[in-house]
VOPAGU-2260 file (C-alpha; in pm, 1 decimal, decimal comma):
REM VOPAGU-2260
SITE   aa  ch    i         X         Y         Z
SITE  UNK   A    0   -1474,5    9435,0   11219,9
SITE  UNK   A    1   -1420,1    9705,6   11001,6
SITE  UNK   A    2   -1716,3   10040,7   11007,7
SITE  UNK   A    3   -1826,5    9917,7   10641,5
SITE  UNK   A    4   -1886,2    9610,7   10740,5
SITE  UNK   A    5   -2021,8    9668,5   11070,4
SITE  UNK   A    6   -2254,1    9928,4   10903,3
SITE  UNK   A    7   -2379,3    9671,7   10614,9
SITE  UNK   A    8   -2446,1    9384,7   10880,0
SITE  UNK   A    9   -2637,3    9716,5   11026,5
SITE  UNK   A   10   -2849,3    9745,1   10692,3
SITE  UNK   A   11   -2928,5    9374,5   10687,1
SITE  UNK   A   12   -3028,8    9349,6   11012,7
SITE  UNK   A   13   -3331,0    9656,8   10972,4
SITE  UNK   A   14   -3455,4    9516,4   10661,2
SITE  UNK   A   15   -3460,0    9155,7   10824,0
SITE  UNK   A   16   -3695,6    9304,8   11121,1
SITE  UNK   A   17   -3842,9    9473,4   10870,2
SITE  UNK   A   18   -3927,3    9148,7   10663,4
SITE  UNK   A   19   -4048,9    8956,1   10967,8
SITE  UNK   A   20   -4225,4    9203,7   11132,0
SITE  UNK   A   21   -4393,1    9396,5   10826,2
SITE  UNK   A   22   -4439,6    9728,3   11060,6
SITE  UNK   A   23   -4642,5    9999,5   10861,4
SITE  UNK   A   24   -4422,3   10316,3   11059,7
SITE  UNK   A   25   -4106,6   10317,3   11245,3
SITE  UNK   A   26   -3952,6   10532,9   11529,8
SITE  UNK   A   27   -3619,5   10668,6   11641,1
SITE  UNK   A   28   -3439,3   10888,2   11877,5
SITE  UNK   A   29   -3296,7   11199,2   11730,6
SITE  UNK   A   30   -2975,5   11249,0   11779,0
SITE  UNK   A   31   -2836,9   11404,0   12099,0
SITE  UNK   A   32   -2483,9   11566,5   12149,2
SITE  UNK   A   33   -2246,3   11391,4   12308,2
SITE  UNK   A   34   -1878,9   11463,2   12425,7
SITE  UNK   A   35   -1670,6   11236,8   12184,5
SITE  UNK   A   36   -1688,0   11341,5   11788,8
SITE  UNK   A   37   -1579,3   11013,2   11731,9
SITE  UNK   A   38   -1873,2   10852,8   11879,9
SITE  UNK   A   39   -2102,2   11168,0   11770,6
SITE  UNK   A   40   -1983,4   11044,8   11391,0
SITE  UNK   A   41   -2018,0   10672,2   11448,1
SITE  UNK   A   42   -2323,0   10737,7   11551,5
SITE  UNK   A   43   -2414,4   10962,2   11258,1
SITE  UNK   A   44   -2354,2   10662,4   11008,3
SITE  UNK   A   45   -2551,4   10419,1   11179,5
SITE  UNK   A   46   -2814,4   10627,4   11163,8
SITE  UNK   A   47   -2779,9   10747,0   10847,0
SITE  UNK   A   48   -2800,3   10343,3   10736,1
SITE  UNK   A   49   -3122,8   10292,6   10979,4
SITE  UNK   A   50   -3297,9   10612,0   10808,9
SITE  UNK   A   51   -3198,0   10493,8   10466,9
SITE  UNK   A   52   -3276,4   10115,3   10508,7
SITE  UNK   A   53   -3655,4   10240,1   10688,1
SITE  UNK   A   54   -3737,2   10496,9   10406,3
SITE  UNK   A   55   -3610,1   10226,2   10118,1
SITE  UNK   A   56   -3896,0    9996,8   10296,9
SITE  UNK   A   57   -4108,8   10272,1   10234,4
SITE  UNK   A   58   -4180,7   10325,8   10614,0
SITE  UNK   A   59   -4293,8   10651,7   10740,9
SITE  UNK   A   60   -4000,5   10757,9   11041,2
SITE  UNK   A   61   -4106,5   10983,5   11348,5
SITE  UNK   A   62   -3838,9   11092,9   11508,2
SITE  UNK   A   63   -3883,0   11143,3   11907,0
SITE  UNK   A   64   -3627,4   11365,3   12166,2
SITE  UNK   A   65   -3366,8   11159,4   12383,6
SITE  UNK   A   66   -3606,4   11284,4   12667,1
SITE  UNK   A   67   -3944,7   11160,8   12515,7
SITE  UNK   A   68   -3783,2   10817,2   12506,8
């Protein structure tokens, strides 16, 4: 499956939990550096589509530390 696609199914997925589960806030892990850019960047996008589809839902988004977690 190609990134795009992988990254839309991605989108759909957050604003189906979203739909079902009607949350009023949201929370994820900020990002962390890792040894593959490759991965680092994947990463990046995914994110970037879980931030966007959140903040389109009109969530509020705290962000906690890989160690927090």
């Amino acid at each position: 499956m190609e990134l795009a696609d992988r990254l839309a199914r991605l989108h759909k997925g957050i604003f189906s939990v979203v739909e079902q589960h009607a949350p009023s806030e949201a929370a994820v892990e900020a990002p962390f550096h890792g040894v593959s850019a490759r991965s680092a960047l994947q990463l990046a996008h995914a994110r970037g589509v879980v931030l966007a589809a959140l903040g389109i839902s009109g969530l509020r988004v705290f962000e906690y530390s890989p160690a927090t977690i």
